[in-house]
C-alpha positions in Angstrom: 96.5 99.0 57.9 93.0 97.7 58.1 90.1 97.2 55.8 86.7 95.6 55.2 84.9 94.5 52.3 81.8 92.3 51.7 82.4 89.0 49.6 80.7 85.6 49.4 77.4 86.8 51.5 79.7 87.5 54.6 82.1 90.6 56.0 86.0 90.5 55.2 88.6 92.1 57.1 92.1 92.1 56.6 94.9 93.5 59.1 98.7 94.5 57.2 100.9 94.8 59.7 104.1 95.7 57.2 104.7 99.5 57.1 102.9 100.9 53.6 102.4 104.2 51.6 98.9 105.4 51.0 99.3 104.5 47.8 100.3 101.1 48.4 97.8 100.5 50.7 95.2 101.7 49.0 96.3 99.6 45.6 96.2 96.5 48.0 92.7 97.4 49.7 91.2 98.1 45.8 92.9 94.6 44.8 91.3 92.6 47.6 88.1 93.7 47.0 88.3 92.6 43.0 89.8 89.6 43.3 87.0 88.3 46.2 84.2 90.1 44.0 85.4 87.8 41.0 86.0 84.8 42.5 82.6 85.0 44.0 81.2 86.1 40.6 83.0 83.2 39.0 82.4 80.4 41.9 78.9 81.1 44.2 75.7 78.7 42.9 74.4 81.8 44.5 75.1 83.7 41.2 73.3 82.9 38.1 76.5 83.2 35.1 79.1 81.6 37.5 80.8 78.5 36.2 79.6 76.4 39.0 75.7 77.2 38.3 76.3 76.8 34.5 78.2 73.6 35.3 75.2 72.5 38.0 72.6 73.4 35.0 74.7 72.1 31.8 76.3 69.3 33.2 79.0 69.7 31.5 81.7 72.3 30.9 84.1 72.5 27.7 88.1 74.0 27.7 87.6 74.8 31.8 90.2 76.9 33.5 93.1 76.0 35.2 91.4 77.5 37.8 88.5 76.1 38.3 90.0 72.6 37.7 92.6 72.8 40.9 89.1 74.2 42.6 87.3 71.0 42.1 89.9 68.5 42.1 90.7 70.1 45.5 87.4 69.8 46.4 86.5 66.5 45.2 89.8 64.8 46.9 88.3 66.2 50.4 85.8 63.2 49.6 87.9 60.7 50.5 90.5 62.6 52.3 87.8 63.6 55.1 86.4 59.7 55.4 83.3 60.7 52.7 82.5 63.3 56.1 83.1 65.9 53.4 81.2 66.4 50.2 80.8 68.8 47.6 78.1 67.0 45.8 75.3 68.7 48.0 74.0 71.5 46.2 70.3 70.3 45.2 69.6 69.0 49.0 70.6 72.7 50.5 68.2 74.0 47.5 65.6 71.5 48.7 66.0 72.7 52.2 65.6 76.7 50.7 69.3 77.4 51.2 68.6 78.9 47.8 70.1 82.1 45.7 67.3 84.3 46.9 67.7 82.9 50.6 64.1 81.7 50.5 64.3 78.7 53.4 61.0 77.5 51.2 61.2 73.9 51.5 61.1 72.4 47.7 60.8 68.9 46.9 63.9 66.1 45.9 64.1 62.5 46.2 67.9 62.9 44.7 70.6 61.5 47.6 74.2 63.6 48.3 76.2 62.5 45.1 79.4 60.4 44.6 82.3 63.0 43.9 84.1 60.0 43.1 82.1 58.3 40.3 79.7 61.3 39.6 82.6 64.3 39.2 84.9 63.9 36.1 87.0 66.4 35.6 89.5 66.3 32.5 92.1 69.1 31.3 89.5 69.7 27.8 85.9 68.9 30.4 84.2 68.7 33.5 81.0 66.5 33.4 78.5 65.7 36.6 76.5 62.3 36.4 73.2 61.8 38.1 71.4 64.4 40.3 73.4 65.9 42.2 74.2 69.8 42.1 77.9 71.4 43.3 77.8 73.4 46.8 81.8 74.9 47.0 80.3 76.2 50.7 82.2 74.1 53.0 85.5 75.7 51.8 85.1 77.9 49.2 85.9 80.7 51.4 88.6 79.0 53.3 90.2 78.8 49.8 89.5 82.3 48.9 91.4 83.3 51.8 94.4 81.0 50.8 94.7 82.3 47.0 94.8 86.4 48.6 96.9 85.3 51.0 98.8 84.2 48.5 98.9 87.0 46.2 99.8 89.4 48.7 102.8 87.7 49.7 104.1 86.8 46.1 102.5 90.3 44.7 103.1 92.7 47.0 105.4 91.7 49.5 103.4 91.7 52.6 105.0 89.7 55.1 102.6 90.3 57.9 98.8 90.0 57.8 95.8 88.5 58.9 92.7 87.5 56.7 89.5 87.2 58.2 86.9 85.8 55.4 83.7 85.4 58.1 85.8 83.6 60.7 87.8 81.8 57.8 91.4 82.6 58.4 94.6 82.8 57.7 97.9 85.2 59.8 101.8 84.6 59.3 102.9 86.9 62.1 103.0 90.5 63.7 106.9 91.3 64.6 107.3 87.6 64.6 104.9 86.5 67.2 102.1 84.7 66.9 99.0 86.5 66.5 95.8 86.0 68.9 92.5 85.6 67.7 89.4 84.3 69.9 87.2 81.8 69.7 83.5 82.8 69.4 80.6 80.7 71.5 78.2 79.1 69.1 75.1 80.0 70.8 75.8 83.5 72.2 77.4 85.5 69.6 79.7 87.8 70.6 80.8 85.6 73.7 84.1 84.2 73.5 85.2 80.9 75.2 88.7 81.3 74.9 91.6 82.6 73.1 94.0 80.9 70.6 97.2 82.4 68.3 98.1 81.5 64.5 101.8 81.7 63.4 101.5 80.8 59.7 98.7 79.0 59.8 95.0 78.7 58.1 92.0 78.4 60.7 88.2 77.7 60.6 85.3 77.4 62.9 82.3 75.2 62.0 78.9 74.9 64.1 75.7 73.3 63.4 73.9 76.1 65.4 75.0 79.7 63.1 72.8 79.3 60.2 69.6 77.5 61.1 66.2 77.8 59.7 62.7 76.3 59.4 59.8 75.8 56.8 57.2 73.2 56.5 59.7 70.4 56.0 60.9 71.3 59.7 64.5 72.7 61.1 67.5 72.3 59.1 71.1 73.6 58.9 73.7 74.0 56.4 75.5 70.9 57.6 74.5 67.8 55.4 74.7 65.0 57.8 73.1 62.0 60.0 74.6 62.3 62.9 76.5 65.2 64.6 78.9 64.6 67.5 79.4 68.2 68.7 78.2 71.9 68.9 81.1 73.8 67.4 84.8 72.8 66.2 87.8 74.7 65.6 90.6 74.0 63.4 93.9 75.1 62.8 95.6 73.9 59.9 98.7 74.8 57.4 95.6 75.9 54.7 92.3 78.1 55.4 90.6 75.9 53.2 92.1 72.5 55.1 90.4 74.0 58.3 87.6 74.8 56.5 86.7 71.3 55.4 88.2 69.8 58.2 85.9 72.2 60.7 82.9 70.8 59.0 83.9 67.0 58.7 85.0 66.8 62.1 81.6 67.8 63.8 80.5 64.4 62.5 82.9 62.5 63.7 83.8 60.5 67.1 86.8 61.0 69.0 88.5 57.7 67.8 87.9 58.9 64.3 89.3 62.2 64.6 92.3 60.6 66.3 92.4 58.5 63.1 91.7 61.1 60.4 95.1 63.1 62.4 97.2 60.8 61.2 96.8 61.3 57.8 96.2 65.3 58.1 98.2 68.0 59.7 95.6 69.6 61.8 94.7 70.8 65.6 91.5 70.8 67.2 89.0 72.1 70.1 85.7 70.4 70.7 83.0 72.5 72.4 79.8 71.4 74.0 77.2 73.8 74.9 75.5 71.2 77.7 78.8 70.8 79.1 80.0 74.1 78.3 83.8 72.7 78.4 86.2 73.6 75.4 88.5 70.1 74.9 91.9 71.0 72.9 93.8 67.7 71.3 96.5 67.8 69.1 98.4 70.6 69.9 95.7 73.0 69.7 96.7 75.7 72.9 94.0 78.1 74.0 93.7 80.6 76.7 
C-alpha cells in the first residue's frame, strides 16, 4: 500500500509493505495525514496559533507539553552535539531574509545575531522562556522528527513491520521481505537526475543542499542554510534517526573533512559528499552507493 499527503509545505509518501485490509489501510492512511496535519499545526513558525510562534512572540510558555519539551531539548542539544554547526535559534534571520509565513523573500531589516540555544533556551518541566532576540526555526529537522514519531506509531500502533516514509526526501525504511530497501540519491542542481543509488535497512536518512531553496531580493541571494562558510554542494546522511540525518545533513555541509571525521566519532552516522564542479559523489563511513 501507498499513499500521499501534503504536510509541512512539502509532499509525503509512505510505502507499507505488510499485507493489510482495506480497512486497515485506509485507518492508517487517514491517521498519517492527522497526526502530520497536527504536528505541523502545533510546531511550523509558518502557522500563526502554533506553540512555537506563540513561544517566538510571548517569550515565554507556561505548563508546556511533554511534547514539545523532548522537541526542544532535542533540538537545543544538536547545538553542541553538531560543533554549534546546528542551531535552532535562527528564526528572525530567515524572516529577515523573507523566508517568511506568506513566503514573501522581501528582505526586512535585523541587526539581531543567530542566538545561544545554550544560555538563551531555558526550558523547565512548569516553562520554556527565550532570552534576547532570537526567534525558533524547528526547519532543519522538524521533518526528520515527524518522520521518526509516525514511524513510530505505526510500528507500536498498528503493527507494520515494513515501510518506508518519505517526508520531502526526509526518510526513514526498516525493510521489504528483509532486505534492504533502495532509494536514490537526487543531483542538487538537476532535479530529477540521480547520481547514484543507496539502500536503508532500519535506518533514518536525509539530504541537505545549499542549492534547493534559493532566492533573491534587494538584500541579494540567500538560502535557507544559515552559515559563513559552506564546504560542499549537497550531503547525504544515513543515520539510526530521520531527525539525526536531518541535522546532521545540514551541519555537515559546513564542515571540513577532518571535522566530519571528528564529529563521527561521537555520532553514529554515514555520509556522501557531492561536488557539482567535480561532479564526483565521495562515500566515507560506511555509506555504500551504486
Amino acid at each position: 500500500m501507498k499513499f500521499s499527503f501534503q504536510a509541512l509545505g512539502t509532499q509525503w509518501w509512505i510505502e507499507i509493505f505488510d499485507e493489510l485490509s482495506v480497512e486497515r489501510g485506509a485507518e492508517i492512511t487517514d491517521f498519517c495525514a492527522t497526526f502530520a496535519t497536527t504536528y505541523e499545526a502545533s510546531y511550523s513558525r509558518f502557522k500563526a496559533d502554533s506553540l512555537i510562534t506563540t513561544l517566538n512572540a510571548s517569550r515565554t510558555l507556561v505548563n508546556p507539553a511533554d511534547e514539545l519539551i523532548q522537541l526542544l531539548t532535542y533540538g537545543k542539544q544538536l547545538y553542541l552535539r553538531l560543533d554549534t554547526h546546528f542551531n535552532i535559534l535562527t528564526g528572525h534571520i530567515l524572516e529577515a531574509r523573507g523566508y517568511d509565513a506568506d513566503y514573501s523573500f522581501k528582505a526586512k531589516e535585523t541587526s539581531a545575531p543567530a542566538g545561544n540555544p545554550v544560555t538563551d533556551l531555558h526550558i523547565t518541566p512548569d516553562h520554556i522562556t527565550l532570552q534576547g532576540e532570537a526567534t525558533i526555526d524547528l526547519g532543519g529537522f522538524g521533518k526528520g522528527y515527524l518522520v521518526d514519531l509516525l514511524a513510530t506509531q505505526l510500528r507500536q500502533a498498528y503493527q507494520v513491520e515494513q515501510l518506508l516514509i518519505n517526508g520531502g526526501g526526509d526518510m526513514f525504511a526498516t525493510h521489504k521481505d528483509g532486505e534492504p530497501i533502495q532509494i536514490h540519491l537526487e543531483h542538487p542542481t538537476k532535479p530529477g537526475s540521480m547520481i547514484a543509488t543507496t539502500t536503508l535497512l532500519n535506518q533514518g536518512f536525509a539530504a541537505s543542499s545549499p542549492h534547493k531553496r534559493v532566492w533573491n531580493n534587494d538584500a541579494g541571494s540567500h538560502t535557507h542554510i544559515i552559515a559563513t562558510t559552506l564546504t560542499t554542494d549537497a550531503t547525504f546522511i544515513k543515520a539510526a534517526k530521520a531527525a539525526d540525518a536531518d541535522a546532521i545533513a545540514t551541519a555537515t555541509l559546513q564542515m571540513s573533512r577532518s571535522q566530519i571525521e571528528q564529529l563521527a566519532k561521537s555520532e553514529d552516522f554515514a555520509i556522501a559528499q557531492f561536488g557539482v564542479q567535480s561532479n564526483q559523489l565521495i562515500s566515507t563511513h560506511g555509506f555504500i552507493t551504486k
